[in-house]
N, C-alpha and C positions, 0 to 999 in steps of 0.2 A: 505596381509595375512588375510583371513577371517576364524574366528571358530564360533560355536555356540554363544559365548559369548568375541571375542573378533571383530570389526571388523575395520577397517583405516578408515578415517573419511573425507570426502571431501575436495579436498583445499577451496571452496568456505566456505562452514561449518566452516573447520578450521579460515578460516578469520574473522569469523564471533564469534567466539570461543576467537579469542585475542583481541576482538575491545574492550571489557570493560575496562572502565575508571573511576577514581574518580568522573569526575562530570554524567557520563550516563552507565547505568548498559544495557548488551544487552539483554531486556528483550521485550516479547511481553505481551500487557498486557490486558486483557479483559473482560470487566463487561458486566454480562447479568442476567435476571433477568425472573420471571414467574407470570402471573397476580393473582394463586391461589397457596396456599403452597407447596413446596415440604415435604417428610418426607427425613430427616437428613441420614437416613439405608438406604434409595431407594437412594438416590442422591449415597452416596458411593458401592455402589452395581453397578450402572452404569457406575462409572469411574471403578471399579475394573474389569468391565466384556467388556466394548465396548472402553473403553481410554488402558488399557495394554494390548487388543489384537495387540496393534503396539508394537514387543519388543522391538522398539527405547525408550519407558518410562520407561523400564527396565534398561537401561545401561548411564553411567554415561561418562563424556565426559575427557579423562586423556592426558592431551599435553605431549610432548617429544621433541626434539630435530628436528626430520624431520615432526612432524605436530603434528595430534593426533589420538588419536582413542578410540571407542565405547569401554567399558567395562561394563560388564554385571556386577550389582550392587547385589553381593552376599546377602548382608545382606539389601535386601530392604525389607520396611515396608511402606504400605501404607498409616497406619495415621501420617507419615512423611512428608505425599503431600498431602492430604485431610484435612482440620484441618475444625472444626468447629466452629463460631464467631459469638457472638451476637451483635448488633449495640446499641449503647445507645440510651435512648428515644428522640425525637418520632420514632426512629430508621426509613428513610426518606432519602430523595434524598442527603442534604448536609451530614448525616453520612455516606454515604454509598461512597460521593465523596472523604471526607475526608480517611476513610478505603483503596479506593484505590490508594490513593497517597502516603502513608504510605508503603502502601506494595511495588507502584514503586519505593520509594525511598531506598526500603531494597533488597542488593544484595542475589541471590538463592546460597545453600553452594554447592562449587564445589566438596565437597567430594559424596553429591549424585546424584541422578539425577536431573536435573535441570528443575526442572516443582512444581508447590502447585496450589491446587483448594482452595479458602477458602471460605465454605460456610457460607451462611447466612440465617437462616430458616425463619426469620419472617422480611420482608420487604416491608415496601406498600401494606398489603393484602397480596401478595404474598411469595414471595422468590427468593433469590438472590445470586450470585457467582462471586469471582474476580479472575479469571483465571491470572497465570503469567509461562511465558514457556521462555527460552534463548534462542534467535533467530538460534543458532544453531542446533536444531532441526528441525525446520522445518520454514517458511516463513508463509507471512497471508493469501494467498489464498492455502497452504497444513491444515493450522487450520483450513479454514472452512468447507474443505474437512471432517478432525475429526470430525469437530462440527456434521456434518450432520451424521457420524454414529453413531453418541453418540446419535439423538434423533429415535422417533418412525418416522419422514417425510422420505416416501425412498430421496433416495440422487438425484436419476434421474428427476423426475417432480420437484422438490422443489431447484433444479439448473438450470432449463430450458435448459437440457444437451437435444443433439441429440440422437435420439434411439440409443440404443446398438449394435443396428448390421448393424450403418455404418460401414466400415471399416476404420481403421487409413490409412492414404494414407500412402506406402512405400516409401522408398531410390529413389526405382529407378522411381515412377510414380510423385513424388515430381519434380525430375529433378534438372534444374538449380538455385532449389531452397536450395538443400542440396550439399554446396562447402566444400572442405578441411575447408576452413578459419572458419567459423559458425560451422563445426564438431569441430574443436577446441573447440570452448566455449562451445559442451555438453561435453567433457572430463576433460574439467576443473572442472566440478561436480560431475566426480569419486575422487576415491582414489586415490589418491599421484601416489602410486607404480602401478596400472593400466596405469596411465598415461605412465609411465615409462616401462611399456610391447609392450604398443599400439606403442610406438614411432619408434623401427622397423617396424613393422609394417605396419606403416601407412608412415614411408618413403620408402619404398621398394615400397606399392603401388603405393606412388607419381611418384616415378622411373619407374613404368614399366607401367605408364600413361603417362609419358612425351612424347613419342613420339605420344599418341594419343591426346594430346592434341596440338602438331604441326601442326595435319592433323582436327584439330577443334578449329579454331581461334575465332569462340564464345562465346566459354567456358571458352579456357582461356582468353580472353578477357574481361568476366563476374567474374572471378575467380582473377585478378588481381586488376577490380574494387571493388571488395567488399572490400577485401585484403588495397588496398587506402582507401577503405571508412574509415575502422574499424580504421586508423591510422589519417585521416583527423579528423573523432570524435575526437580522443585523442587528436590530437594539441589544437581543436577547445576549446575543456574542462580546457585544461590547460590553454589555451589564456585569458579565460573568466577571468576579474577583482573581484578581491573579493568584495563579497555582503558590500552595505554599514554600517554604523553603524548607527545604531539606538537601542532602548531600546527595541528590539527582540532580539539583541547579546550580548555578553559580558562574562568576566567571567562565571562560571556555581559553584551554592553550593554544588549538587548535592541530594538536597530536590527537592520534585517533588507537585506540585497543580494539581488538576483533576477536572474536570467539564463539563458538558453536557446539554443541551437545549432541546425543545421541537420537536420533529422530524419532516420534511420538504414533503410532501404528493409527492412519485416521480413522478405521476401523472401530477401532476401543475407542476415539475421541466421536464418533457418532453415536456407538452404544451408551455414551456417558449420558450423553446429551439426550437420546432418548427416552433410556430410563428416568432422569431426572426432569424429563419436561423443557428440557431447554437448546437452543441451537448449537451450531458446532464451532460458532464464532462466540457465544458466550461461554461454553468451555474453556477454548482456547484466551479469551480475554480472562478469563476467571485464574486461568493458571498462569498466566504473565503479574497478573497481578499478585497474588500470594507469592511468584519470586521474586519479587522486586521490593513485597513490605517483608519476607523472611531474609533479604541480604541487608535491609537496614535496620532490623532490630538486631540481626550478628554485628553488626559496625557501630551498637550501643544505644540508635537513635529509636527514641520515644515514636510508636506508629499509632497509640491510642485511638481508637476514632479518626486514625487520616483519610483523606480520601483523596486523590490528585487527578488529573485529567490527562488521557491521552490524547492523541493530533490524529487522527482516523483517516487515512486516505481513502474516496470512496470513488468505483467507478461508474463513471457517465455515458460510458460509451453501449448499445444497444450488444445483444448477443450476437444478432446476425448483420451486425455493421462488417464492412471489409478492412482490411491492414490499412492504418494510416499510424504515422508516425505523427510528436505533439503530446499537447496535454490534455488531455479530458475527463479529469476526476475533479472533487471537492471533497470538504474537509468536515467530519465531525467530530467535535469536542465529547468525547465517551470519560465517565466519570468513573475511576477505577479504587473500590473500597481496600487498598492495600492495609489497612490496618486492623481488616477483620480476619482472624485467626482463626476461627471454626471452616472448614472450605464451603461448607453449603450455603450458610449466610452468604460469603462472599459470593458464590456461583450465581445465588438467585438475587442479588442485591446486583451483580453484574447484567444478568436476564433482566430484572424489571428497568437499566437502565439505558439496554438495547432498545426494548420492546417501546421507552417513550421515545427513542430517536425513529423510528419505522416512520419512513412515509417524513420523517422531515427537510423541508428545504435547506437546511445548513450546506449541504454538498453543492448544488446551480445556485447558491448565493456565492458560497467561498469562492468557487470558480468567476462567478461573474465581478468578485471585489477583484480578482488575480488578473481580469483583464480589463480593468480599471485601471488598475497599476499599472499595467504597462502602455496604457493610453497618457499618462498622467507624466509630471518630469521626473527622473529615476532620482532627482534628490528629495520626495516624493515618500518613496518606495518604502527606505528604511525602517523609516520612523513608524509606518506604516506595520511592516511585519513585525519588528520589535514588537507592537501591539499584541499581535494576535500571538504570538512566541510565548508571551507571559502568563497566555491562561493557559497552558500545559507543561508536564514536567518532561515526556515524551514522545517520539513517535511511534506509534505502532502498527505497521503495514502488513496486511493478508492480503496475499494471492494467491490466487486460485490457479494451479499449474497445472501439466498434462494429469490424468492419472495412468494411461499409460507408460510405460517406460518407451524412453526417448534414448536414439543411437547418433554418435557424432563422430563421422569418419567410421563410421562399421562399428564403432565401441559403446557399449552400454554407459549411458550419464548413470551415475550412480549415486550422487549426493548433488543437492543444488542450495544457493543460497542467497536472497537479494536484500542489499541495504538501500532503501531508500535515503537522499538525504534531509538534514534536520535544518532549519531555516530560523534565522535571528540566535539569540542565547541556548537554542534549545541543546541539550548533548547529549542526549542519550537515543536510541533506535533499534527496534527488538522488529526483527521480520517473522513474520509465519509463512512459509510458501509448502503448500501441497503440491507432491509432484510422487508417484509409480507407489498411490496407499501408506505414503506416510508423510507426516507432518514435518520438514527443519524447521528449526528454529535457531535463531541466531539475535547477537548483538555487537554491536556499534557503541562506542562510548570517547567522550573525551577523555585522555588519562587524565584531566585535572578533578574530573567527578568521579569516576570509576576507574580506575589503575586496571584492575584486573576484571572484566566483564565475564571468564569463564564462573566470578565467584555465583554470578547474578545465571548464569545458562546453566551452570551443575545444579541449580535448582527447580527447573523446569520440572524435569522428569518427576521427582518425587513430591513435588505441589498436583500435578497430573495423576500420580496413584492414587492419593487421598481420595482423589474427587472418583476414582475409579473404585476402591474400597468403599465410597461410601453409597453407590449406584450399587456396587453388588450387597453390600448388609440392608439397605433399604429395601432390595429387588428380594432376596430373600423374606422382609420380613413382612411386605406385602404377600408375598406368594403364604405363609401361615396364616395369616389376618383371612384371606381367602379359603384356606382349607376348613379356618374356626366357621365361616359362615358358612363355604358352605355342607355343613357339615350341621351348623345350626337352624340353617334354613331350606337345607334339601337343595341349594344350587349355589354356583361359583360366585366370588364376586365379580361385579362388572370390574372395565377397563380405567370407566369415571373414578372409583375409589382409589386406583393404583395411583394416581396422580397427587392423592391429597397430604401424603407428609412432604410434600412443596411449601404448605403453607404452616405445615406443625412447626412447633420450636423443639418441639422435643427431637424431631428426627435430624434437626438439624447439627444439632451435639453429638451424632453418632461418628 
């Protein structure tokens, strides 16, 4: 049942709606900041006029018995969720870290809606804000979405979106790309009781397809594969042994540490990734990983041969789909070799364990276990994520932000940062968000695991040069190898050979 101001709330949503816990609050959290002042009237003028044009920030999220549902928050007031804050002097990077670990650590009241902007007028020259929204509203890549209408950069160039008048491919021009099985998991992101209308429906059509699907044994033969995949994922997920212990696990206080480093030129982290044969997301996963096994062998503990799993948020949603608020990512388990100390090993032990997740269903499974859950009773739930909590040590969220630079109120965004949050025991959360050619990076921690997360992000950068040093002594020593031949054989070497100390051991010790 949908009204004006009442409407049923997704099962995914819903799910996402029960995960709060003592030790992790389901919050998204986001620091961003402007190289020259905002005025305090203009900033609230822009949430009031381009943030509640979505009347999702309007309506407040109220559970029941069979899930929940949107209710429009009669007595909202905006300096409720806009609050204004000064930083103490030199009001600066570490106050501004501290402020937002403070506010991760404080749960949003579920009597309103669940979102606060808390500005900050005078920070660094500039000005600054610590966005914090319940992951049931919407996901990180539906906030960047926001983010972009909240500034003056239209949304189209400064996404590096396809013109507008591709068209979305359809149902039927898709093919055997849109099966019964995968329409399930987009239904799983309606409402409860849509589900619950469609389900005739959508058996009657199975029914009076089954005979055309007798006289077409490709399809169901395609349609029975997926159908196996989506359940092999599941075995596979379940099989997987819980992540080791180390001092990334453990208990949780439910106090939060925040911090950030100096941003990574994506520039260099493509060139990395070129010269060495590998994506920009195995870079970047390659150098999260070396800081994370080089701040626990400084804290004494043994990394030999460790290897831990990250929580991978992956998104669902099509390129040329329109702004909707909600969730529509899933989840894969990427295996991160922190105890390999050479960075090239680790880089390409990282690539080959990208390149076996390509093309896996673990992402429209996790999503479709997540709107189980909230079909299912929320006492349910727990025991449930607990599960999946255990085969990882962290989360680590990429998003893909403008590249061009983005203006909020006339002022240049000049740093941006977004923390997804971590769900069941997990406590730790490292984001990479690209946004105007460079990479932030940031982390998120329980101070019961990690006191001080700047120790874990001051090692970004220089886990990132190695892998940059060792792109440029390799790239050099290809370009000799080439001059020997050709010089040996009257002509250059091919492009093929450049590629091949990927596989040597030797070049991997450089």
């Amino acid at each position: 049942m949908t009204t004006p101001n009442h409407e049923r709330m997704s099962t995914v949503d819903t799910a996402w709606l029960r995960m709060d816990g003592p030790g992790n609050s389901m919050m998204i959290v986001g620091v961003s900041a402007t190289a020259t002042p905002v005025r305090a009237d203009d900033f609230r003028r822009m949430i009031e006029q381009r943030l509640l044009c979505f009347p999702r920030f309007r309506h407040r999220a109220v559970a029941d018995a069979l899930g929940a549902s949107w209710v429009e928050h009669e007595d909202f007031v905006l300096d409720e969720h806009v609050k204004q804050v000064a930083l103490p002097a030199p009001a600066g990077k570490a106050e501004l870290e501290k402020l937002a670990a403070e506010l991760a650590s404080t749960p949003l009241d579920p009597r309103r809606p669940m979102w606060q902007f808390h500005f900050v007028e005078r920070y660094n020259g500039g000005s600054a804000w610590v966005m914090r929204v319940h992951h049931c509203y919407a996901d990180g890549i539906a906030m960047i979405r926001v983010l972009l209408s909240m500034t003056e950069q239209d949304s189209g160039p400064a996404m590096g979106s396809r013109p507008s008048g591709r068209r979305k491919p359809s149902a039927k021009r898709a093919g055997a790309d849109v099966l019964p099985v995968l329409s399930w998991v987009e239904q799983l992101a309606q409402p409860a009781e849509d589900i619950l209308e469609n389900a005739l429906a959508e058996g009657a059509r199975l029914i009076e397809s089954g005979i055309h699907q007798l006289f077409h044994p490709d399809r169901a033969a395609a349609l029975a594969s997926q159908a196996g995949g989506m359940a092999g994922e599941f075995a596979k997920v379940l099989a997987l042994p819980d992540d080791p212990d180390t001092p990334l696990k453990g208990p949780l206080s439910g106090y939060k540490a925040v911090a950030w480093g100096p941003p990574i030129p994506l520039r260099e982290v493509r060139t990395v990734g070129k010269a060495l044969g590998c994506t920009i997301n195995d870079v970047l996963m390659a150098t999260v990983a070396g800081a994370l096994g080089g701040y626990l062998r400084s804290q004494g503990f043994d990394t030999d041969d460790l290897t831990v799993r990250a929580s991978v948020p992956v998104n669902l949603r099509a390129a040329e789909e329109p702004l909707t608020l909600g969730n529509r990512f899933g989840l894969v388990f990427v295996e991160m070799a922190i105890g390999a100390t050479d960075p090239l090993r680790r880089l390409y032990a990282t690539s080959d364990t990208m390149a076996a997740l390509k093309g896996s269903l673990q992402p429209p499974m996790t999503l479709m276990m997540l709107g189980l859950m909230g079909l299912m009773p929320a006492m349910v739930q727990a025991p449930a994520i607990e599960l999946f909590s255990r085969k990882a040590t962290a989360v680590v969220s990429n998003v893909p932000g403008p590249q061009a630079p983005l203006y909020l109120c006339g002022q240049r965004i000049s740093e941006m940062y977004f923390w997804v949050p971590q769900s069941g025991t997990l406590g730790v959360g490292i984001s990479l968000l690209s946004y105007a050619g460079n990479v932030y990076v940031g982390m998120i921690s329980d101070r019961k695991l990690v006191k001080s997360p700047d120790a874990v992000v001051a090692r970004f950068g220089p886990e990132f040069e190695k892998l940059l040093l060792a792109a440029t002594v390799g790239a050099l020593a290809m370009r000799e190898a080439q001059a020997r031949d050709g010089a040996g054989k009257g002509r250059p070497g091919g492009r093929r050979k450049a590629r091949q100390p990927r596989r040597q051991p030797a070049a991997a010790s450089t």
